[in-house]
PDB file of N, CA, C and O in Angstrom:
ATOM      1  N   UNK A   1     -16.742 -16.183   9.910  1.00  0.00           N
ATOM      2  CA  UNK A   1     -16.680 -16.752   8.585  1.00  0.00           C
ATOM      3  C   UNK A   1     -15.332 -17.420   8.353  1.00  0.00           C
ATOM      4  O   UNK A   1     -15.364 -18.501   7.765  1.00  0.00           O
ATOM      5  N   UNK A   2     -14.245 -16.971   8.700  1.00  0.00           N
ATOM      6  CA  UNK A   2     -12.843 -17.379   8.242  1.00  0.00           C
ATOM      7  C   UNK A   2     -12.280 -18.521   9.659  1.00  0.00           C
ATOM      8  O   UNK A   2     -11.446 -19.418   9.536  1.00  0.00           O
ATOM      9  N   UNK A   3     -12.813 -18.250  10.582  1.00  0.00           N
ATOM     10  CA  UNK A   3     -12.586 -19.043  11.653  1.00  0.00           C
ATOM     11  C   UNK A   3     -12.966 -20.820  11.408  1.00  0.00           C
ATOM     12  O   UNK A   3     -12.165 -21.735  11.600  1.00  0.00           O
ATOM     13  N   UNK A   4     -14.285 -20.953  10.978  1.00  0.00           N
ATOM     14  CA  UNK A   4     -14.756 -22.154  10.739  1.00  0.00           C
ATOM     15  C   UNK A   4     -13.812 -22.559   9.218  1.00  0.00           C
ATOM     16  O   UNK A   4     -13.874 -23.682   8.719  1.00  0.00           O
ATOM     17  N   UNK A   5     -13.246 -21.805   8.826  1.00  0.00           N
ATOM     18  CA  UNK A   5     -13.208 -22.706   7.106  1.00  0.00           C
ATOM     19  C   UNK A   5     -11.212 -22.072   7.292  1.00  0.00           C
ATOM     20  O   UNK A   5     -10.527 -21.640   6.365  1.00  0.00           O
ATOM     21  N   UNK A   6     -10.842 -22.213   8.530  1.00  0.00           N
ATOM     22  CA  UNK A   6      -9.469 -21.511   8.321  1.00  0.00           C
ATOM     23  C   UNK A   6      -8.674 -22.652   7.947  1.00  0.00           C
ATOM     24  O   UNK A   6      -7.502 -22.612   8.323  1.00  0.00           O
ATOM     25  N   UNK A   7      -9.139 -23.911   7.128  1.00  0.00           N
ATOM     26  CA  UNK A   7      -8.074 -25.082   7.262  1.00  0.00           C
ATOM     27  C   UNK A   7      -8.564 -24.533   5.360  1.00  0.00           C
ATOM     28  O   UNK A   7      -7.632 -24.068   4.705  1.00  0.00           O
ATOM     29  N   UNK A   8      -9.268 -24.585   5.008  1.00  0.00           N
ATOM     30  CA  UNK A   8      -9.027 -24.001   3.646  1.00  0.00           C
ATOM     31  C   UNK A   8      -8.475 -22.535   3.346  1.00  0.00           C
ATOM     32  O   UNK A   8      -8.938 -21.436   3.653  1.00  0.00           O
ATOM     33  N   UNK A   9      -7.406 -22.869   2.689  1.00  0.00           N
ATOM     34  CA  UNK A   9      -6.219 -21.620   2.500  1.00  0.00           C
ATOM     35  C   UNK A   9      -6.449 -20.536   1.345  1.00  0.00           C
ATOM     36  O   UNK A   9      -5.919 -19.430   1.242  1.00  0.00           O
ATOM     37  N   UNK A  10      -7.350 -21.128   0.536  1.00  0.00           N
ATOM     38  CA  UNK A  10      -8.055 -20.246  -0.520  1.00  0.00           C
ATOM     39  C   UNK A  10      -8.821 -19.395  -0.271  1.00  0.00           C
ATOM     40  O   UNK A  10      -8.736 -18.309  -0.843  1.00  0.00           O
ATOM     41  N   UNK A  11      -9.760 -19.645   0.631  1.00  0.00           N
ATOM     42  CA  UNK A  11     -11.004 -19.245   1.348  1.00  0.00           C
ATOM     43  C   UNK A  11     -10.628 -18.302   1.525  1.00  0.00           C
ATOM     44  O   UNK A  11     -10.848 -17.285   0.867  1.00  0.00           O
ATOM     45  N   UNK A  12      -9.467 -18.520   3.181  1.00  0.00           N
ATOM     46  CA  UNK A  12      -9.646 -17.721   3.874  1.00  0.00           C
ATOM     47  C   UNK A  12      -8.343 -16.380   3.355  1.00  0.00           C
ATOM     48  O   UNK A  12      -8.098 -15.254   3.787  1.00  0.00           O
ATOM     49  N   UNK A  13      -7.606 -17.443   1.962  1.00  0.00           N
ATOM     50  CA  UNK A  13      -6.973 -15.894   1.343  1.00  0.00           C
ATOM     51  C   UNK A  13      -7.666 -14.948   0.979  1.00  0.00           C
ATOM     52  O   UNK A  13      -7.334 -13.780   1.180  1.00  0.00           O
ATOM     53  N   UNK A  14      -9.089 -15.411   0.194  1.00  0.00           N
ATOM     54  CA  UNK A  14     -10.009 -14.374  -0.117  1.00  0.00           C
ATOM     55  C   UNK A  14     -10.647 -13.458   0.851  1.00  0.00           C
ATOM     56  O   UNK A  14     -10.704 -12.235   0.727  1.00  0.00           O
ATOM     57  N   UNK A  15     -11.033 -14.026   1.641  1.00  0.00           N
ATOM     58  CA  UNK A  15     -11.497 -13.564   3.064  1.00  0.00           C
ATOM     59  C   UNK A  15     -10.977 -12.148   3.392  1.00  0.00           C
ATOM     60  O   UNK A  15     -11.463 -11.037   3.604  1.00  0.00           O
ATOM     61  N   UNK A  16      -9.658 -12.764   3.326  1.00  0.00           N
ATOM     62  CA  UNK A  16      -8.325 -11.636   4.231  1.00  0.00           C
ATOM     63  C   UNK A  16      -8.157 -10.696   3.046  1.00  0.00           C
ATOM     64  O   UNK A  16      -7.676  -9.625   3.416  1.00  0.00           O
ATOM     65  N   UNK A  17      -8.507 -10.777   1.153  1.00  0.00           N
ATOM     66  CA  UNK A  17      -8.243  -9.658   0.480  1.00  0.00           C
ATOM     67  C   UNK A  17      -9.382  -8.766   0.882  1.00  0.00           C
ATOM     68  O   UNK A  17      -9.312  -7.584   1.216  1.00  0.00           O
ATOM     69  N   UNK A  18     -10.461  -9.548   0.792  1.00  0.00           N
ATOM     70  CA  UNK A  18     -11.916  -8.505   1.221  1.00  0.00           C
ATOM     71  C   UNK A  18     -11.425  -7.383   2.199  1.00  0.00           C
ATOM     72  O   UNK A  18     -11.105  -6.249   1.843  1.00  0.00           O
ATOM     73  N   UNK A  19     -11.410  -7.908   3.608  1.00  0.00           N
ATOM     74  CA  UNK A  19     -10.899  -7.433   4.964  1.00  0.00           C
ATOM     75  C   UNK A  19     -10.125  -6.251   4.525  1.00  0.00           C
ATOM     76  O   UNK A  19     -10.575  -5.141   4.811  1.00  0.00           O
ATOM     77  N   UNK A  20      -8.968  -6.353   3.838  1.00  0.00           N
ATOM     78  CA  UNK A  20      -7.851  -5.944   3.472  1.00  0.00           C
ATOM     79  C   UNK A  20      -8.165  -4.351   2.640  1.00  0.00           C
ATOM     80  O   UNK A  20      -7.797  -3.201   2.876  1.00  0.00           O
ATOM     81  N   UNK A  21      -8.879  -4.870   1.762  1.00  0.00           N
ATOM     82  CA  UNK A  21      -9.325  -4.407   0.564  1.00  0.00           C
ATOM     83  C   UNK A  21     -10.092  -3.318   0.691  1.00  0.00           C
ATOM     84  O   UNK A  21      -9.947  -2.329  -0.027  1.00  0.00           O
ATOM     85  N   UNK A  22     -11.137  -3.433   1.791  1.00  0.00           N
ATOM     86  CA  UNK A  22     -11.953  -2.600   2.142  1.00  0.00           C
ATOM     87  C   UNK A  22     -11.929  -2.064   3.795  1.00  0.00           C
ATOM     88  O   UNK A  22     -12.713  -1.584   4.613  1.00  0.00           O
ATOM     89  N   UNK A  23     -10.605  -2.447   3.714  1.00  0.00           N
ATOM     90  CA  UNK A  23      -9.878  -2.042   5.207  1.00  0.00           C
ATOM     91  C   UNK A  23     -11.197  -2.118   6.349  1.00  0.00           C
ATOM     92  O   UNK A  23     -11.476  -1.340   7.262  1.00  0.00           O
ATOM     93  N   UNK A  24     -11.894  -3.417   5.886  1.00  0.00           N
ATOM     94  CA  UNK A  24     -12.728  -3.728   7.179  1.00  0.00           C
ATOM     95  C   UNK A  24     -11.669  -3.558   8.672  1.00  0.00           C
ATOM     96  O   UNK A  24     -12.029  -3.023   9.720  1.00  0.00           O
ATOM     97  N   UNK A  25     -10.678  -4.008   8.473  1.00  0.00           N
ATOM     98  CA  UNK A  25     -10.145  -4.026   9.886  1.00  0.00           C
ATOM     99  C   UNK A  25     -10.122  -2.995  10.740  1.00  0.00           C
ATOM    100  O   UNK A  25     -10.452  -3.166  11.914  1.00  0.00           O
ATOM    101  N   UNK A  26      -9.738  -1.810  10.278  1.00  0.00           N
ATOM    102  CA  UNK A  26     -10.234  -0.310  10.757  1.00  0.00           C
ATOM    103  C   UNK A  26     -11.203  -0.253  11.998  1.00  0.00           C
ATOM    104  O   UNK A  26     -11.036   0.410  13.022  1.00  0.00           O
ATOM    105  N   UNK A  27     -12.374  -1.185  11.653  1.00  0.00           N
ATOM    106  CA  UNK A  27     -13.337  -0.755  12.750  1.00  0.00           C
ATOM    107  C   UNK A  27     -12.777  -1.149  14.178  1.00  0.00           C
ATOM    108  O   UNK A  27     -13.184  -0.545  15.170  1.00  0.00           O
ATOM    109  N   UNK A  28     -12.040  -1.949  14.258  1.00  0.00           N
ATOM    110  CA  UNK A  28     -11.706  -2.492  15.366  1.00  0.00           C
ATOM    111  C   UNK A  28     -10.162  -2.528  16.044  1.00  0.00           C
ATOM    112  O   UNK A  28      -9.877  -2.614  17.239  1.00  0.00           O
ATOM    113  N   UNK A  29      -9.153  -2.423  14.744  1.00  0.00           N
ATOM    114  CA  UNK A  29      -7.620  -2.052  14.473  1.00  0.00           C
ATOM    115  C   UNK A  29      -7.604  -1.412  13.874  1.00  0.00           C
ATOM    116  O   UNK A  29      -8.527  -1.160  13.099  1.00  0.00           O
ATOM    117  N   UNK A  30      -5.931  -0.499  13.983  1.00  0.00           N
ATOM    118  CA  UNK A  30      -5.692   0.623  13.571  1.00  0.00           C
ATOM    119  C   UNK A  30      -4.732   0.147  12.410  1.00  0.00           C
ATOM    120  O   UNK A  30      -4.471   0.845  11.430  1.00  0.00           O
ATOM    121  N   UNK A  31      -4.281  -1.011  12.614  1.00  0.00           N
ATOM    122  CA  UNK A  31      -3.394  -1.329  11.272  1.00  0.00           C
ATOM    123  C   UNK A  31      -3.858  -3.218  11.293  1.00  0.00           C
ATOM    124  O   UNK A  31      -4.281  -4.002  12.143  1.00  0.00           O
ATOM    125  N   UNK A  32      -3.494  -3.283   9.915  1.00  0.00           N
ATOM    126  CA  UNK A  32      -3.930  -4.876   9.348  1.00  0.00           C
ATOM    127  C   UNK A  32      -2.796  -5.677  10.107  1.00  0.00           C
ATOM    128  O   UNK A  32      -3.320  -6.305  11.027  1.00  0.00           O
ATOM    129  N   UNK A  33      -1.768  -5.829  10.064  1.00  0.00           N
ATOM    130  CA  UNK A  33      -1.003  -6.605  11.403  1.00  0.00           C
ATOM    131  C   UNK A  33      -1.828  -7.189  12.388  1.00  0.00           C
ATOM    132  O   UNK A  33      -2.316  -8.316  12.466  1.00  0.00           O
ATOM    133  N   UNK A  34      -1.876  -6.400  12.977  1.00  0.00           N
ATOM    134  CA  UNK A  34      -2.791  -6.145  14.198  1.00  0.00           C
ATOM    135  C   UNK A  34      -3.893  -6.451  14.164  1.00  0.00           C
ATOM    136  O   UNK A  34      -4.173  -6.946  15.256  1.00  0.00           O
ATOM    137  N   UNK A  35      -4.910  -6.446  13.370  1.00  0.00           N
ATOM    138  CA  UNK A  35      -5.959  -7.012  13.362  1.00  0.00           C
ATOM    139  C   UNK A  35      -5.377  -8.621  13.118  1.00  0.00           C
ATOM    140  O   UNK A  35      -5.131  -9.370  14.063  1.00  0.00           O
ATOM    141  N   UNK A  36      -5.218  -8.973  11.792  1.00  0.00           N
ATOM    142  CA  UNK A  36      -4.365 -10.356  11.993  1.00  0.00           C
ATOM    143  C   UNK A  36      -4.095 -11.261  12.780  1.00  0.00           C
ATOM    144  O   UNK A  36      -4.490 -12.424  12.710  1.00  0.00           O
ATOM    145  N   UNK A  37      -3.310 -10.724  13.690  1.00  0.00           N
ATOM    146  CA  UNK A  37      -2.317 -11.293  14.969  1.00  0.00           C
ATOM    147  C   UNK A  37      -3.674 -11.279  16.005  1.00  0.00           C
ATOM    148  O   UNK A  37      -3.966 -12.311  16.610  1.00  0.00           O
ATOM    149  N   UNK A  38      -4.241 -10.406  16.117  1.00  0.00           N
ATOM    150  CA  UNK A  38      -5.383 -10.382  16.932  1.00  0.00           C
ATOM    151  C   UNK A  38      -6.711 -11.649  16.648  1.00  0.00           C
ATOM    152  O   UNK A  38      -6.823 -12.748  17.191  1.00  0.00           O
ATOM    153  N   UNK A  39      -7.138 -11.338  16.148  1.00  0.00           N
ATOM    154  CA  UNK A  39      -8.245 -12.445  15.071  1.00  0.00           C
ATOM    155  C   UNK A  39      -8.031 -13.449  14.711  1.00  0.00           C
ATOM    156  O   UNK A  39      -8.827 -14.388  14.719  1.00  0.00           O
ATOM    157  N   UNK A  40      -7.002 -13.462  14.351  1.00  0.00           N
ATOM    158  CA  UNK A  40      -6.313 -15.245  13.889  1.00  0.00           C
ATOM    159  C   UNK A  40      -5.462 -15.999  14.330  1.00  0.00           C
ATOM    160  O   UNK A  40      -5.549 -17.213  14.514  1.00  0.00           O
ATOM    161  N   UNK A  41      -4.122 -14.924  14.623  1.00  0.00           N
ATOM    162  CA  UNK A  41      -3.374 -15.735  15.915  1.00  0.00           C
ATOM    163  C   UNK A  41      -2.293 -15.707  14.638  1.00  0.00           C
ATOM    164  O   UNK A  41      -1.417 -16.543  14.860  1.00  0.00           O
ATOM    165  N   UNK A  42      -2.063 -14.959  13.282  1.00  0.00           N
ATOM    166  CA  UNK A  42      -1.062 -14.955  12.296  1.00  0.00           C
ATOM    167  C   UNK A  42      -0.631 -13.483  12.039  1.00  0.00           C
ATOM    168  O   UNK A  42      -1.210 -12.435  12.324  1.00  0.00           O
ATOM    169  N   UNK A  43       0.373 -13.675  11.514  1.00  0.00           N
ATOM    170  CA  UNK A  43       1.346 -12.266  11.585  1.00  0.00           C
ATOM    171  C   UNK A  43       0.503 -11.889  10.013  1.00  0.00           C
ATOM    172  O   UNK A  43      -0.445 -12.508   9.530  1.00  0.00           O
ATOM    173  N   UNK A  44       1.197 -10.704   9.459  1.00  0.00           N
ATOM    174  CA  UNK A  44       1.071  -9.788   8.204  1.00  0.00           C
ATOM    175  C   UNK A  44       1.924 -10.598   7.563  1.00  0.00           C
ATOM    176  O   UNK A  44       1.626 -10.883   6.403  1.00  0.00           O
ATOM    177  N   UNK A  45       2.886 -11.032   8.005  1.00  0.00           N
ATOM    178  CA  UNK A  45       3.702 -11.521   6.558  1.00  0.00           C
ATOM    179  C   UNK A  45       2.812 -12.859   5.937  1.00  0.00           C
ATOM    180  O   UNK A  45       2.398 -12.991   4.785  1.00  0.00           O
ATOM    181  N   UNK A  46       2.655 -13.851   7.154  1.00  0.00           N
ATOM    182  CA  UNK A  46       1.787 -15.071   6.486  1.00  0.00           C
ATOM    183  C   UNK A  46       0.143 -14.112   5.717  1.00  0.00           C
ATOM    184  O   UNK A  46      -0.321 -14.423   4.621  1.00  0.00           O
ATOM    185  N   UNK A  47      -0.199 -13.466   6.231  1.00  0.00           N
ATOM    186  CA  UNK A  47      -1.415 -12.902   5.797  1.00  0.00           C
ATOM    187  C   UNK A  47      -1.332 -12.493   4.516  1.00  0.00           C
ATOM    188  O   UNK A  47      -2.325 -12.626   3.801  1.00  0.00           O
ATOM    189  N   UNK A  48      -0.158 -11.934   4.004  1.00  0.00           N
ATOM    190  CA  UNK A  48       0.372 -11.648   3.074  1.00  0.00           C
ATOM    191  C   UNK A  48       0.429 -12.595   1.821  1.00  0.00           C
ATOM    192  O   UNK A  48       0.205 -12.375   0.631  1.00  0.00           O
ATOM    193  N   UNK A  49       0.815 -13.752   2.518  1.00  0.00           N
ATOM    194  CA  UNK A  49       1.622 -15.158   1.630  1.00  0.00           C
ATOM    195  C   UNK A  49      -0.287 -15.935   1.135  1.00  0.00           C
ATOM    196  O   UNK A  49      -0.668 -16.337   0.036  1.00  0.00           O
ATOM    197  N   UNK A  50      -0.842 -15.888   2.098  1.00  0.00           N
ATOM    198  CA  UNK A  50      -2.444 -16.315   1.864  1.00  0.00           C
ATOM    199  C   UNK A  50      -2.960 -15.443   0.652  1.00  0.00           C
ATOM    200  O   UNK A  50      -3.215 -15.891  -0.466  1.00  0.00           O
ATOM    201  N   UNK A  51      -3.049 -14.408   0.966  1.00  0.00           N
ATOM    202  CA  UNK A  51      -3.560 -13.534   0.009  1.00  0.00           C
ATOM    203  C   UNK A  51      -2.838 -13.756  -1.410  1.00  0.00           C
ATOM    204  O   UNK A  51      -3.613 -13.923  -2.352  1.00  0.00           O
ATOM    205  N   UNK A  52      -1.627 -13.778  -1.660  1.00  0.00           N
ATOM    206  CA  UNK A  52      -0.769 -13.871  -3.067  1.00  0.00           C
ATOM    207  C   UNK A  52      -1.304 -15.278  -3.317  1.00  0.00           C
ATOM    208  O   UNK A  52      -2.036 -15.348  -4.303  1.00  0.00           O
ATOM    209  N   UNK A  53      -1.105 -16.413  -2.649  1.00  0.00           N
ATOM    210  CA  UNK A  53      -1.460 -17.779  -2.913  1.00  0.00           C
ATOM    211  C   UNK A  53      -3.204 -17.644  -3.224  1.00  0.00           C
ATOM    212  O   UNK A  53      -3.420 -18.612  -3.952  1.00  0.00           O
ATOM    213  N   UNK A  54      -4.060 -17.169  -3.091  1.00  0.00           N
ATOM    214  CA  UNK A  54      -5.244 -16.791  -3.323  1.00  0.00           C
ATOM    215  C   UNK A  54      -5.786 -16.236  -4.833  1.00  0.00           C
ATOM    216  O   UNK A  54      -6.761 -16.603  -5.489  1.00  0.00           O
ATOM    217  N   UNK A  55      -4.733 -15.173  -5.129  1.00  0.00           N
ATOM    218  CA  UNK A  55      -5.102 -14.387  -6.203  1.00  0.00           C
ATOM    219  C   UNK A  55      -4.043 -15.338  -7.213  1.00  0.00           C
ATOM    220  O   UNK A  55      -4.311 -15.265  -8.412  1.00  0.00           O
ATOM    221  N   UNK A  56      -3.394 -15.825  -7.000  1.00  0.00           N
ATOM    222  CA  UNK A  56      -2.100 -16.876  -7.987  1.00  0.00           C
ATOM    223  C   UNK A  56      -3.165 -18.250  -8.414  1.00  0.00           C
ATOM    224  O   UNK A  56      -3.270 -18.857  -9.480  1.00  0.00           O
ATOM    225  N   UNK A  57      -3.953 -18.450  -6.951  1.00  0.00           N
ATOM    226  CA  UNK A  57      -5.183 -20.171  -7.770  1.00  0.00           C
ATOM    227  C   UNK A  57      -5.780 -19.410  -8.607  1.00  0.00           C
ATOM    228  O   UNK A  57      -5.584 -19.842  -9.743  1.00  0.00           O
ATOM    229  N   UNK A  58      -6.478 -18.394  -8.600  1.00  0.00           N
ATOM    230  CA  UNK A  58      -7.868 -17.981  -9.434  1.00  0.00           C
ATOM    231  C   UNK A  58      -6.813 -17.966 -10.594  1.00  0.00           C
ATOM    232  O   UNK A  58      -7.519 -18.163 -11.583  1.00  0.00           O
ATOM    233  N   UNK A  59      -5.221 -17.814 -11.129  1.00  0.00           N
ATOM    234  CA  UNK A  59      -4.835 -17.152 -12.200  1.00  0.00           C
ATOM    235  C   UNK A  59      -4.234 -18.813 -12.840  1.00  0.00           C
ATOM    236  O   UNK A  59      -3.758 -18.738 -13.973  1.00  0.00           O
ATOM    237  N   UNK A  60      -4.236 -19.837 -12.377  1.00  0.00           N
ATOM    238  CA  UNK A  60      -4.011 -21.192 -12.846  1.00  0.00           C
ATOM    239  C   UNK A  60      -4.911 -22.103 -13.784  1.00  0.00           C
ATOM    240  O   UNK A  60      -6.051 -22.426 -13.451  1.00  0.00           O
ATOM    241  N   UNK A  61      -4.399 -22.445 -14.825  1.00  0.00           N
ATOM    242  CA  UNK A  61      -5.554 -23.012 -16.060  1.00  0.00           C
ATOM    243  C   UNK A  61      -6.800 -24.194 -15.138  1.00  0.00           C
ATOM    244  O   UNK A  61      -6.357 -24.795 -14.160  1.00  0.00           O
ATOM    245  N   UNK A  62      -7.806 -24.346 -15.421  1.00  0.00           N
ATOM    246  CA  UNK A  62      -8.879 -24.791 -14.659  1.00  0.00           C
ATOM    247  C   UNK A  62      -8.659 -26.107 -14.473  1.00  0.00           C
ATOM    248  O   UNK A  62      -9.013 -26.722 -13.467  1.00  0.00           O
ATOM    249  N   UNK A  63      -7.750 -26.844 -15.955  1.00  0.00           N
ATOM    250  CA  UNK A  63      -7.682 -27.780 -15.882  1.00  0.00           C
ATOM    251  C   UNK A  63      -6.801 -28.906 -15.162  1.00  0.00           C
ATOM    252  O   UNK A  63      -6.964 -30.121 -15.048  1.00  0.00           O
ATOM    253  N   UNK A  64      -5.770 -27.998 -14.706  1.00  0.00           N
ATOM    254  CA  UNK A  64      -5.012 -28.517 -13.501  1.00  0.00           C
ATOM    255  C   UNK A  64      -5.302 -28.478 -11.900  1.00  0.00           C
ATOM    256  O   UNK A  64      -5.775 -27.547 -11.249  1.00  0.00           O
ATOM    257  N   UNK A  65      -4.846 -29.873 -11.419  1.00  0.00           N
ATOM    258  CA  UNK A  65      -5.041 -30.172 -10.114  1.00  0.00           C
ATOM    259  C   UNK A  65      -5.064 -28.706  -9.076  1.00  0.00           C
ATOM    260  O   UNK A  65      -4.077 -28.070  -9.444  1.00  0.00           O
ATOM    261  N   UNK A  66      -5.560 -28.153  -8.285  1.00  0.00           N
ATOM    262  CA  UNK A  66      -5.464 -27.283  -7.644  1.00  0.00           C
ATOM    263  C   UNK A  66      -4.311 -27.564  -6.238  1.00  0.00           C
ATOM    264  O   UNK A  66      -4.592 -28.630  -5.690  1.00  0.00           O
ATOM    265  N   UNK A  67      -3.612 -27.141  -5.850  1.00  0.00           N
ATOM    266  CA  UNK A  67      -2.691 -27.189  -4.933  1.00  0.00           C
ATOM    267  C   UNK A  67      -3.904 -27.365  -3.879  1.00  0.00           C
ATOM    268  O   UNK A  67      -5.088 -27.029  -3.912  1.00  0.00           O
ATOM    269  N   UNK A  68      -3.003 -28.116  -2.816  1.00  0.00           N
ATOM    270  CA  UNK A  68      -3.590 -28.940  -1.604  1.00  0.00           C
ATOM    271  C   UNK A  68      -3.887 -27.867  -0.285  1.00  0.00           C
ATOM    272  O   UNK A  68      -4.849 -27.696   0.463  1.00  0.00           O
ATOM    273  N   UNK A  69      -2.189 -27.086  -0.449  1.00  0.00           N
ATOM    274  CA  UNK A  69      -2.055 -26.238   0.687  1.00  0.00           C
ATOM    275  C   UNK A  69      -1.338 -24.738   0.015  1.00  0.00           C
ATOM    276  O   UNK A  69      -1.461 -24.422  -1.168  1.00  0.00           O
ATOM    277  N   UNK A  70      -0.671 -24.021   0.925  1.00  0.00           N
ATOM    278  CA  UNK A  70      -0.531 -22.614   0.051  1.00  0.00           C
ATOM    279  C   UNK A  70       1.260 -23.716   0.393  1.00  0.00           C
ATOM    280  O   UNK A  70       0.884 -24.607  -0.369  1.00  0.00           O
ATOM    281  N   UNK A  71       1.849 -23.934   0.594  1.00  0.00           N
ATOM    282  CA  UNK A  71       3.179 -24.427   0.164  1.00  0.00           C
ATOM    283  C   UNK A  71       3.272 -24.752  -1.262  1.00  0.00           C
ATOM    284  O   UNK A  71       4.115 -24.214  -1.980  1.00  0.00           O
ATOM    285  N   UNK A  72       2.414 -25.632  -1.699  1.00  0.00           N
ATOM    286  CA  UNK A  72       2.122 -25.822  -3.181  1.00  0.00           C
ATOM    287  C   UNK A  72       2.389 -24.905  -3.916  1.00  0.00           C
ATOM    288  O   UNK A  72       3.341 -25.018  -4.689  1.00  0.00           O
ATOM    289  N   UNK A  73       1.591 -23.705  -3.874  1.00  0.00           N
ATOM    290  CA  UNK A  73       1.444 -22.909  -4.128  1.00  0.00           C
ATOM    291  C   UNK A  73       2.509 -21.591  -3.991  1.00  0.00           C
ATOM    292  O   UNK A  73       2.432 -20.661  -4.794  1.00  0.00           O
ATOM    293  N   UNK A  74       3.296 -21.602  -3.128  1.00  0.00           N
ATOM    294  CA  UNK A  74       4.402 -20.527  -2.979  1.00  0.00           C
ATOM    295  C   UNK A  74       5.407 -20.321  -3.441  1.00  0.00           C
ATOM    296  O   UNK A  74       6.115 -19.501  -2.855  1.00  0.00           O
ATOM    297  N   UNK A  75       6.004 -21.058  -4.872  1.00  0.00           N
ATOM    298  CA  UNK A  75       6.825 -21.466  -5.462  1.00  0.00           C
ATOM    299  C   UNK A  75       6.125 -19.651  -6.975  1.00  0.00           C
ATOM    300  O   UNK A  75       6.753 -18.870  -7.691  1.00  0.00           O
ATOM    301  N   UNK A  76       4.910 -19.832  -6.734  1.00  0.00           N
ATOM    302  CA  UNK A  76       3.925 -18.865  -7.844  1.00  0.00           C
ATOM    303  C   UNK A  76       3.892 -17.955  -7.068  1.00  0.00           C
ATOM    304  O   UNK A  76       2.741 -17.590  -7.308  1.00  0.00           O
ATOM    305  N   UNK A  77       4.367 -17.031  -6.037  1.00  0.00           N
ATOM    306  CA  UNK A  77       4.357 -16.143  -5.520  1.00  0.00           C
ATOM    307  C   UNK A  77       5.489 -15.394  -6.418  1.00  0.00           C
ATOM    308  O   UNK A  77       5.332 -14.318  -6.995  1.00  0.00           O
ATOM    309  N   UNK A  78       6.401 -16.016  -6.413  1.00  0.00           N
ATOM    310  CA  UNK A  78       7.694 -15.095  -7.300  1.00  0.00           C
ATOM    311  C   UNK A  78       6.864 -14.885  -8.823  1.00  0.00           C
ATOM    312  O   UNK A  78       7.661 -14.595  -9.716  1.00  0.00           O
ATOM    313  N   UNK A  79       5.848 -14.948  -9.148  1.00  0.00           N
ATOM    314  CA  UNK A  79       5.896 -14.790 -10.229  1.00  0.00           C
ATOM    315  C   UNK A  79       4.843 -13.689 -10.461  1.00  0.00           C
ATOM    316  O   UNK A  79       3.843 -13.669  -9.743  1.00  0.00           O
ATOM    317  N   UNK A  80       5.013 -12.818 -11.383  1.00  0.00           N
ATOM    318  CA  UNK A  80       3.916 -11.608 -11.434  1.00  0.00           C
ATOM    319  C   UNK A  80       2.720 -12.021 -11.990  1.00  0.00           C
ATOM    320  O   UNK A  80       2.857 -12.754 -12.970  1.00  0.00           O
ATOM    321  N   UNK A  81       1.736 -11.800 -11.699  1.00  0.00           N
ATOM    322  CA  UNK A  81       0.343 -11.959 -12.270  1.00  0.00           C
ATOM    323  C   UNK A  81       0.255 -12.203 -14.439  1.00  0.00           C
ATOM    324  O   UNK A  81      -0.499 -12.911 -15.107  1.00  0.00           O
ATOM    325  N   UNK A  82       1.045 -11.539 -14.742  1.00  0.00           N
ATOM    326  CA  UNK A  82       1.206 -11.004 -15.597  1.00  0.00           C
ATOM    327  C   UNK A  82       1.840 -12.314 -16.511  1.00  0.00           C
ATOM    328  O   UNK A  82       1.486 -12.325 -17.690  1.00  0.00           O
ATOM    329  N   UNK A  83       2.599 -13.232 -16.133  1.00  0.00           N
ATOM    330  CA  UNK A  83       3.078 -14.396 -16.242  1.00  0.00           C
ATOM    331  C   UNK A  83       2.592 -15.633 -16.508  1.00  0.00           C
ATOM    332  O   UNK A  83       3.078 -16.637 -17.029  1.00  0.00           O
ATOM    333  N   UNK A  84       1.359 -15.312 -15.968  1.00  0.00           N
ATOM    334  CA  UNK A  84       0.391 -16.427 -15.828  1.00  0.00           C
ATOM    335  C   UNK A  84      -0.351 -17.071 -17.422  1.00  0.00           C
ATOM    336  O   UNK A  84      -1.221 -16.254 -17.722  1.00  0.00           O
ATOM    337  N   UNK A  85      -0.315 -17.964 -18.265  1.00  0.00           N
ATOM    338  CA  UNK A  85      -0.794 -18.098 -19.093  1.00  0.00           C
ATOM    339  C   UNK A  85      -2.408 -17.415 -18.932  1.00  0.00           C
ATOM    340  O   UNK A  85      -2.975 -17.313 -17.844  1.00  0.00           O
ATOM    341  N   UNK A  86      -2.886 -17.063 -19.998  1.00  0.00           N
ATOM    342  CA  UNK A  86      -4.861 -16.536 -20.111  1.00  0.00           C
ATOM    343  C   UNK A  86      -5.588 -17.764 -20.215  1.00  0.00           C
ATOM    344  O   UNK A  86      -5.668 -18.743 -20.958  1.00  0.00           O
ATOM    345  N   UNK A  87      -6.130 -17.266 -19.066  1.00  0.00           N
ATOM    346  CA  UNK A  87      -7.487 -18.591 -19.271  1.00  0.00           C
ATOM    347  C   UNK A  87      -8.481 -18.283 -20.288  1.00  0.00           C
ATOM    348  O   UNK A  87      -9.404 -19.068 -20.507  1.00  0.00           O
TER     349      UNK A  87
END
């Protein structure tokens, strides 16, 4: 699923909270790193930066342009959820 659509950064942030979330990785790794680095060929920290850039689009008013890539987007990592104007 995340392999074919890994050039969309939203996607596959969601992807990786699921995984994450419900510690799918377990079945196969013993820690999320590792599954990561294994499966995708990316460390925990970028896995990390996907996931925050993921849960930061869903929290952006609808009516603005959506960022292109998660660089766009990583500037809203420093900022707490909590910050975010209410949609």
């Amino acid at each position: 699923m995340i392999d074919a659509k890994l050039g969309d950064f939203f996607d596959v942030g969601n992807a990786i909270i699921e995984i994450k979330t419900a510690r799918l990785y377990r079945q196969t790794h013993q820690n999320f790193g590792e599954y990561c680095r294994d499966r995708f060929g990316i460390g925990r920290s970028y896995a990390n930066k996907l996931i925050g850039s993921a849960e930061r689009n869903h929290l952006l008013p609808d009516d603005l342009p959506k960022p292109a890539n998660d660089f766009q987007i990583r500037p809203f990592l420093k900022l707490e959820p909590g910050h975010f104007v209410k949609k």
